[in-house]
C-alpha positions in Angstrom: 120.3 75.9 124.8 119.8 76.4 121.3 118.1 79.9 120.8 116.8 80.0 117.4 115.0 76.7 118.8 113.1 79.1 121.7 112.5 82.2 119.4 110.8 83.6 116.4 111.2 86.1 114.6 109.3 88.6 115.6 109.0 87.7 119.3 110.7 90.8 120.5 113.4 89.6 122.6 116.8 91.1 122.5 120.0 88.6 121.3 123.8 89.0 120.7 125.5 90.4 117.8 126.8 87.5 116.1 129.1 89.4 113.5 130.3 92.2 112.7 131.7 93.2 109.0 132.7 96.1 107.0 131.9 95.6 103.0 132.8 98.7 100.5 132.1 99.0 96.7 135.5 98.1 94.9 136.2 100.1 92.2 136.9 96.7 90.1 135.9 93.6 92.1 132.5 95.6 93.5 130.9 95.3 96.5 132.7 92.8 99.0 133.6 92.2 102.6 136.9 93.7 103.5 136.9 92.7 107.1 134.9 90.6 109.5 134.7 89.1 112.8 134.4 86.7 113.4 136.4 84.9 110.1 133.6 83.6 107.2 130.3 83.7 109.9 128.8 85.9 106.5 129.8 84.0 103.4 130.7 85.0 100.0 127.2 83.7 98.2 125.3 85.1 101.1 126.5 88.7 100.4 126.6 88.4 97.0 122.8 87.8 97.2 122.2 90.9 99.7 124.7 93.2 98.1 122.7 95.6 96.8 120.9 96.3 99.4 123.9 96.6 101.6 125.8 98.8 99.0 122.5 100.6 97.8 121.8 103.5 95.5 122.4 107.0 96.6 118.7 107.4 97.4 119.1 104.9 100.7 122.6 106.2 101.4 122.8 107.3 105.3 120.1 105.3 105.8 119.5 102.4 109.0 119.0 99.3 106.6 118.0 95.9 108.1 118.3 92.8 105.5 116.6 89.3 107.1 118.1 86.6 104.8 118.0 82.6 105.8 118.1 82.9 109.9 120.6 86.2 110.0 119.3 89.9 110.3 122.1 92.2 108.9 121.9 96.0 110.2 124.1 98.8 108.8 124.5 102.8 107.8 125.5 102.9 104.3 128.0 106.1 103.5 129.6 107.7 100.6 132.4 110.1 100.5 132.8 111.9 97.4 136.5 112.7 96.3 138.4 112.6 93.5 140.8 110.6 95.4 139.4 107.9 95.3 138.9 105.6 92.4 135.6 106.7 90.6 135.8 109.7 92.3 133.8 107.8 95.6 134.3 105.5 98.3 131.5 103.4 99.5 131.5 101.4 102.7 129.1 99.8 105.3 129.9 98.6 108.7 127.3 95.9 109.4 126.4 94.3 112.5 124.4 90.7 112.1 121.9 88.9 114.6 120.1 86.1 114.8 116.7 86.4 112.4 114.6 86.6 115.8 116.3 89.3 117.2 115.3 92.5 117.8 117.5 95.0 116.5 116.3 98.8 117.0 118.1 99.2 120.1 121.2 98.7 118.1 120.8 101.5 115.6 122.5 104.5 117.0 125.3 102.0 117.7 125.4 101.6 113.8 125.1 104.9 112.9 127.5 106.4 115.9 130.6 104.1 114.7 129.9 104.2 111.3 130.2 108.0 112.1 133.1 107.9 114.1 134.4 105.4 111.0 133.4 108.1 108.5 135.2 110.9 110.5 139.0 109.1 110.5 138.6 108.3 107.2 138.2 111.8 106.4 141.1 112.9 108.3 143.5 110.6 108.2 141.9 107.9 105.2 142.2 105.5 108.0 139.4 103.1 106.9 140.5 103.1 103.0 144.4 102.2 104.1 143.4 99.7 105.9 140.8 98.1 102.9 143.3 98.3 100.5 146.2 96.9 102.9 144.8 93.4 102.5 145.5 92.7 106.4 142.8 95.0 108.2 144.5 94.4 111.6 143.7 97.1 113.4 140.1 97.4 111.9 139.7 93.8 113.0 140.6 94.3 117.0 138.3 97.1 116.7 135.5 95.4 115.1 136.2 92.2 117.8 136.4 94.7 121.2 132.8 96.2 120.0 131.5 92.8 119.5 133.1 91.5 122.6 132.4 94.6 124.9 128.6 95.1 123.5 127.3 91.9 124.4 128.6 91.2 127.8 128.5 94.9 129.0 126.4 96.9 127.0 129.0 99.9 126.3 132.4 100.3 124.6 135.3 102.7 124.3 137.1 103.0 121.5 140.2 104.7 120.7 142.4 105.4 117.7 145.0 107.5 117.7 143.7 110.6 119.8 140.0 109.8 118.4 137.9 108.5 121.2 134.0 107.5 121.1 131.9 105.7 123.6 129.4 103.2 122.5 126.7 102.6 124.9 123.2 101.0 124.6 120.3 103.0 126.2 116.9 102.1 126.6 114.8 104.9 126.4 111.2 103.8 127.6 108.1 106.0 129.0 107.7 105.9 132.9 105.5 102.9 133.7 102.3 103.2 135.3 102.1 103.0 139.1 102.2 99.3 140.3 99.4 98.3 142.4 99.7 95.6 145.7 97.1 93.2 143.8 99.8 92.8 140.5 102.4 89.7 140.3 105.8 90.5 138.4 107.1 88.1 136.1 110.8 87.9 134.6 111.1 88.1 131.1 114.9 86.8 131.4 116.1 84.1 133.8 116.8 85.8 137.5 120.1 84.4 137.0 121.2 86.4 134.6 121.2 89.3 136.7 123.7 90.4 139.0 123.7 91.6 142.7 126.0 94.5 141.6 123.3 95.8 139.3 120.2 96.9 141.9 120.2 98.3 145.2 119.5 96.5 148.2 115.7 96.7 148.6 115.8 95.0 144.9 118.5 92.3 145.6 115.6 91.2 148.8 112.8 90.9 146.5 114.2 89.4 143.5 114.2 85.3 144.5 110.2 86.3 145.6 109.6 87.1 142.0 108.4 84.1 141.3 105.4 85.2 138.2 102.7 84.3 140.9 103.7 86.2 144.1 101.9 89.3 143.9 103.2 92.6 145.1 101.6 92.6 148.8 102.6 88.9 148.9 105.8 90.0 148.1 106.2 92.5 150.8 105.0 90.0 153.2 107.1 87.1 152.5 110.5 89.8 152.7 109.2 92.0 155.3 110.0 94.9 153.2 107.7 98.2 153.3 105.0 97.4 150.7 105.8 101.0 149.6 109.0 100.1 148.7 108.0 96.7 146.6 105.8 98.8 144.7 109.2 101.0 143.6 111.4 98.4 143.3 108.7 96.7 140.9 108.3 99.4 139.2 111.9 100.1 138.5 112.8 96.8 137.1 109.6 97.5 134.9 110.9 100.0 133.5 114.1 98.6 132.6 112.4 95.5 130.7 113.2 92.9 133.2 110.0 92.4 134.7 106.1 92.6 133.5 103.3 92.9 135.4 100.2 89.9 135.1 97.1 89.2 136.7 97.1 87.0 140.0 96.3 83.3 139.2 93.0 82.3 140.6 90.9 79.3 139.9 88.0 81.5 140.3 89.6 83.6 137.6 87.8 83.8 133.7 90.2 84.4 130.5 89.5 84.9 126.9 91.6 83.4 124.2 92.4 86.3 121.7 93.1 86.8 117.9 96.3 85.8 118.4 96.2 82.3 119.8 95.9 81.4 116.0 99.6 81.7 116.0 99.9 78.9 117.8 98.8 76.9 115.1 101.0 77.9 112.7 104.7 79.2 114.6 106.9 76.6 115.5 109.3 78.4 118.0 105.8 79.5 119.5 104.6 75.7 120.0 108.2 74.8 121.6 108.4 77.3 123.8 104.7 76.8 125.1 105.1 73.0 125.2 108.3 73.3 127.1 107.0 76.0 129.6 103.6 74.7 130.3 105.0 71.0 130.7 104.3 69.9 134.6 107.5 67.4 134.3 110.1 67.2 131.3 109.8 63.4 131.2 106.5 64.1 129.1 105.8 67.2 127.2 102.0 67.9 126.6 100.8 68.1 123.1 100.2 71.4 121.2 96.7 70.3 120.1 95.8 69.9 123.7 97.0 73.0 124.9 95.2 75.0 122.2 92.2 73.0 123.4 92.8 74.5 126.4 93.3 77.9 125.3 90.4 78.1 123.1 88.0 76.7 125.8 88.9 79.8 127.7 85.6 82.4 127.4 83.4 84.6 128.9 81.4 82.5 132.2 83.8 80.0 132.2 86.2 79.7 135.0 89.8 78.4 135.2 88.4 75.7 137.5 85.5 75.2 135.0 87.9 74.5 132.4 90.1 72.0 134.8 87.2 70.2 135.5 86.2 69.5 132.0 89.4 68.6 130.4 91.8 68.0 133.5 95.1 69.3 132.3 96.7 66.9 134.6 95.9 63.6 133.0 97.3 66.5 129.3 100.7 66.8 131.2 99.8 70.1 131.4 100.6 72.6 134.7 97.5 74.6 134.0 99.1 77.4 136.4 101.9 77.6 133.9 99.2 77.9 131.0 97.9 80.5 132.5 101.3 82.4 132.9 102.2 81.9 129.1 99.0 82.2 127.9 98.9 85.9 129.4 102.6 86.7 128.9 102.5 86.2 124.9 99.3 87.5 124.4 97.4 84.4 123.6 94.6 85.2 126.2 93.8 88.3 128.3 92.2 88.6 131.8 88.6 88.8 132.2 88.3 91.3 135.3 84.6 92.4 137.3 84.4 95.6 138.6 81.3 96.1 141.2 79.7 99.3 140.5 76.8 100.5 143.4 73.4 102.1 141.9 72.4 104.3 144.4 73.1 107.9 144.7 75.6 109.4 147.2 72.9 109.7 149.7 71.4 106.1 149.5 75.3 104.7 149.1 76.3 106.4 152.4 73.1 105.1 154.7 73.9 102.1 152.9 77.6 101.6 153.6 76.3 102.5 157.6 73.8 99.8 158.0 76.1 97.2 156.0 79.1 95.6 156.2 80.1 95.9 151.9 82.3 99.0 151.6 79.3 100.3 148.9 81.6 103.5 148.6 84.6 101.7 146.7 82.1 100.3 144.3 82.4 102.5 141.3 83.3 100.2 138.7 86.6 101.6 138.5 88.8 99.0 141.2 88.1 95.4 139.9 87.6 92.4 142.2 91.8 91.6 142.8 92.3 95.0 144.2 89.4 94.6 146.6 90.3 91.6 147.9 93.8 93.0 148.1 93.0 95.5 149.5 90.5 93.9 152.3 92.7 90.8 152.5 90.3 88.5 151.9 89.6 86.1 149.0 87.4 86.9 145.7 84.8 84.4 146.6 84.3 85.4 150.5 84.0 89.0 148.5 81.6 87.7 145.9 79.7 86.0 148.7 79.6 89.5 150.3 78.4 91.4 146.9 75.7 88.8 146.4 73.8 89.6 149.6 73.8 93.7 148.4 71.1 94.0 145.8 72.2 97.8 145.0 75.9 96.3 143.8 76.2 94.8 140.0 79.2 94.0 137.9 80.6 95.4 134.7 82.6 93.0 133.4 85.5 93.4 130.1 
């Protein structure tokens, strides 16, 4: 699969390091690449057109850069070492790593700086990096540059060593502790399952994982394994916090969305419009048009239903899975959930004679748990619950 053709710049999704390269400032021929991996992925006229910026003043030097220039993002740690040793009494360099356009990149910048660092510190011991510039082969340089590359991408971490100088490479994700998952919330993988393997979670995780489905919610979850529920919730909330899952809304028919500001991308990305068209297709034989899903997603407003919205335009006949819609629609931001929240009016007093001479729990109705965690939580469905709340005049709704 072709992924510059799925994402866009900007989409937040991690991607490989395509290249890495070392460039210096010569003292004659000025700045140039003195090693890469692999051979010519960065040509001459491209780094002749970023070279300043990669070989910058002395106000940006030990500074992260990141250059995006025609599909390539370009991150380094520009140094100088001052010496008369050298030829103009400096030595420039820049160890750059290079990803796709679309990638995100700032999980990748202590790598930068660390081996630049660990670059920088040979070189003033031994003049390691300068011999090998200025031996015109760059061997050892280059099965460096290759194993960090190499050992990056398919593991995450490297260990280098050269000479008795060792340094360890590792990427971290360093994220806030999610918020508690509730029973009523449906995980949903933001890479493909199989990508993963079993070696990397524990057991409880490795049982839930083909149940992760982006509409089996967390107490249907725990039912369909037989796991403790308490334990789904963890396990959920684990993988949250490592990035491989988010958390969405249940899909109901009964359900109401609103498209918001940023649907408009849709009319004007084009990695947005293939991925949507591809993922919200209910067969690949034929692909729904963009102008009908955007139909679709702009219909999607306050008192209007999913099944309102079926109805009236009947996303079948569009080649559209309106379940998927929904799924992509929430995941990229495009629409949000519209959630009710029943809220009782009486006082404590009048709430608890109420909650005695009726069967609606008038106690949990704060406005605080919304309709999916009641009906969770009661196992029942939202419109038996509705149905319920409709016969209680004391019980209204605050809906956002």
């Amino acid at each position: 699969m072709d992924l510059n053709a799925k994402y866009y710049e900007g989409c937040g999704q991690e991607g490989p390091i395509r290249c890495i390269f070392l460039c210096e400032f010569h003292p004659t021929a000025g700045p140039k690449i003195t090693c890469q991996v692999p051979d010519n992925y960065i040509s001459k006229d491209i780094f002749d057109t970023v070279s300043h910026y990669i070989i910058p003043k002395v106000q940006l030097q030990r500074c992260t850069l990141t250059v995006t220039l025609l599909g390539s993002k370009i991150l380094g740690f520009p140094v100088r070492i001052d010496n008369k040793k050298y030829a103009r009494n400096a030595f420039y360099f820049n160890l750059c790593f290079v990803c796709d356009a679309w990638a995100r990149t700032v999980h990748l910048e202590p790598l930068v700086k660390k081996l630049t660092e660990y670059l920088l510190s040979m070189e003033l011991e031994t003049e390691w990096l300068s011999k090998q510039s200025t031996s015109g082969e760059a061997k050892a340089l280059n099965v460096l540059m290759r194993q960090v590359m190499q050992d990056i991408n398919s593991r995450r971490m490297c260990t280098l060593t050269v000479g008795t100088t060792t340094t360890h490479l590792t990427v971290v994700r360093v994220n806030s502790d999610p918020a508690p998952v509730k029973d009523h919330q449906v995980p949903v993988f933001l890479y493909s399952r199989h990508s993963f393997v079993a070696d990397q979670w524990d057991l409880t995780t490795n049982q839930i994982l083909p149940y992760i489905d982006g509409f089996n919610h967390v107490s249907k979850i725990a039912a369909l394994t037989d796991v403790e529920i308490s334990l789904v919730r963890a396990c959920v909330q684990n993988l949250v916090y490592y990035g491989v899952v988010t958390l969405v809304p249940i899909f109901q028919y009964c359900a109401v969305y609103s498209a918001t500001p940023k649907l408009r991308q849709l009319t004007r990305c084009p990695g947005l419009q293939r991925q949507c068209v591809e993922f919200c297709a209910r067969s690949s034989r034929q692909l729904p048009k963009v102008s009908d899903l955007f139909r679709m997603y702009a219909g999607m407003t306050y008192g209007s239903t999913v099944r309102d919205l079926c109805r009236r335009m009947r996303p079948q006949e569009l080649a559209i899975n309106e379940r998927k819609l929904v799924l992509f629609g929430v995941l990229e931001g495009l629409i949000r959930r519209v959630y009710k929240y029943p809220i009782t009016l009486q006082n404590d007093d009048a709430s608890s004679t109420l909650s005695e001479n009726s069967q609606s729990p008038a106690r949990l109705y704060t406005g605080l748990v919304c309709l999916d965690e009641l009906c969770c939580q009661g196992g029942i469905s939202q419109p038996q619950l509705e149905e319920q709340l409709e016969r209680d005049s004391n019980v209204v709704y605050i809906v956002k």
